[in-house]
C-alpha positions, 0 to 999 in steps of 0.5 A: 422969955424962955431960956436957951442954952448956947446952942440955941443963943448961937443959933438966935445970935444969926439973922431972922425971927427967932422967938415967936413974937418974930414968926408973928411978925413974918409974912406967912408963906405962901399956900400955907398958913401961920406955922405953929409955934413948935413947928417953929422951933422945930425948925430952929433946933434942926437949923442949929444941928446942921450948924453944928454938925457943919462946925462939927465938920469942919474941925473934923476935917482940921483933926484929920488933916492934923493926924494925916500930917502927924501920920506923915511925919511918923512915916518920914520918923520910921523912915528915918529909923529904917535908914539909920538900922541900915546904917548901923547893919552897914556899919556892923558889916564893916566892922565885921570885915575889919574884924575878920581882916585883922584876924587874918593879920594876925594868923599872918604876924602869927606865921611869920613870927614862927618862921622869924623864930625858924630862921633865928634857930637856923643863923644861930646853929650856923654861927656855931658852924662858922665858930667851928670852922673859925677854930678848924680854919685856925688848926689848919693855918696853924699846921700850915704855918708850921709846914711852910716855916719846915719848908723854909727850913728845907730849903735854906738848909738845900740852900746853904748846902748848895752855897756850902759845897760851892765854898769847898770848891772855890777853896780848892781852886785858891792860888798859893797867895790866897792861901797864904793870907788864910792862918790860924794863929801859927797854924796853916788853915789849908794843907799845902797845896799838893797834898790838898790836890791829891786829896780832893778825891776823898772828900766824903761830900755826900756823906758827911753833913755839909750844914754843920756848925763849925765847933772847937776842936773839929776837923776840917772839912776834906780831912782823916782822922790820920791827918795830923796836920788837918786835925787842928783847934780852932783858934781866935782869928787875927784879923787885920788888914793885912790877914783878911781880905782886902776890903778897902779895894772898893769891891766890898761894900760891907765886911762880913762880921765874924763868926765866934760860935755863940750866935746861930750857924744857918743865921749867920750863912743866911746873913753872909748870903744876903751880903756876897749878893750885895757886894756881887761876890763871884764864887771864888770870892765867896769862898775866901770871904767865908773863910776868914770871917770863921774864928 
């Protein structure tokens, strides 16, 4: 018996005479005789390639079926790169923004650091104006302050002058009661009264100063230099309740201390001022209180 190979061993394996003891047993066909023993085989081998051209097919088919899926999913792959190219595009667009705007913060930080330095320039040479003005501000209430304390000065100073000429008066005007109470030790104070009266015309009131301190060995006020009896030393004042004025009558409320030279004249005026007010003095009173308080 012949060999065949696997082919042929398929092909045999089907139904159907497949060596030539089977074709003699077949029936012949009708209007032919028996066929040869190669047209036979023939036959057969032309059988077995369509076979295997059919088999051959159809994983053909599976091939190409399995390459279009694989196709397709190389396309849905590269669809996917191309989405994700977009992506990164999109994203390296962002952040190209992103980086232009914080570029542009930058500049803008950059620009208000400078004005912040401008502005930081200015506040400073301004508080150098303002110490400067501090300091002008200073000199000038300082020399205010010495012009009003020279202002307060002139005005006590008219003050007391007004007081002063108000006193001279009112001791022209004392009774000879009055002027009997008013002694220097063993020395009249005043004159006597007429001689007094008569000399009222030459009292050099505008000439000499009114707001002099009394010292020792001065003249009155009102006398000449000719004047014996006004020209006297000023001696310590004894005072008593007797020789002063009356302070215990309920008018005074407060006896004026004592003038002994050592503490400041205008002070002490100022000081004597305040207490006639306090006790409502009338000029009359006024001058005699003044007068013996003076040592």
């Amino acid at each position: 018996m012949a060999e065949f190979n696997e082919f042929e061993e398929g092909y045999l394996s089907q139904s159907g005479p497949h060596t030539v003891e089977d074709l003699d047993k077949t029936e012949p066909r009708s209007g032919t005789g028996r066929r040869s023993e190669n047209e036979q085989m023939v036959e057969c081998i032309f059988e077995m390639v369509y076979k295997e051209i059919h088999s051959n097919k159809i994983s053909f088919n599976a091939v190409c079926d399995n390459i279009t899926s694989q196709f397709s999913d190389l396309v849905a792959a590269i669809n996917t790169i191309g989405d994700t190219v977009t992506n990164v595009k999109e994203t390296q667009e962002v952040l190209t923004d992103t980086q232009n705007t914080m570029g542009n913060t930058i500049d803008t930080l950059a620009s208000h650091m400078s004005s912040l330095a401008e502005t930081v320039k200015i506040l400073k040479q301004e508080v150098r104006d303002l110490s400067q003005s501090q300091v002008d501000l200073t000199q000038k209430v300082e020399r205010l302050s010495k012009s009003i304390e020279v202002t307060i000065k002139l005005n006590q100073l008219k003050y007391n002058n007004h007081h002063l000429m108000m006193v001279i008066t009112s001791s022209n005007n004392l009774t000879d009661g009055e002027m009997s109470k008013l002694r220097w030790g063993s020395i009249s104070l005043i004159p006597d009264t007429p001689k007094l009266e008569n000399q009222k015309n030459d009292i050099p009131i505008n000439e000499t100063p009114l707001f002099e301190k009394p010292s020792f060995g001065s003249p009155l006020l009102g006398s000449t230099p000719a004047d014996d009896k006004s020209r006297t030393e000023v001696k310590t004042l004894k005072t008593s309740i007797n020789t002063s004025p009356d302070f215990s009558s309920g008018q005074i409320k407060m006896k004026p201390p004592p003038f002994d030279g050592t503490e400041d004249w205008e002070e002490y005026v100022s000081q004597f001022e305040i207490l006639a007010d306090l006790n409502k003095w009338e000029i009359h009173s006024k001058g005699l209180y003044l007068a013996s308080s003076l040592k």
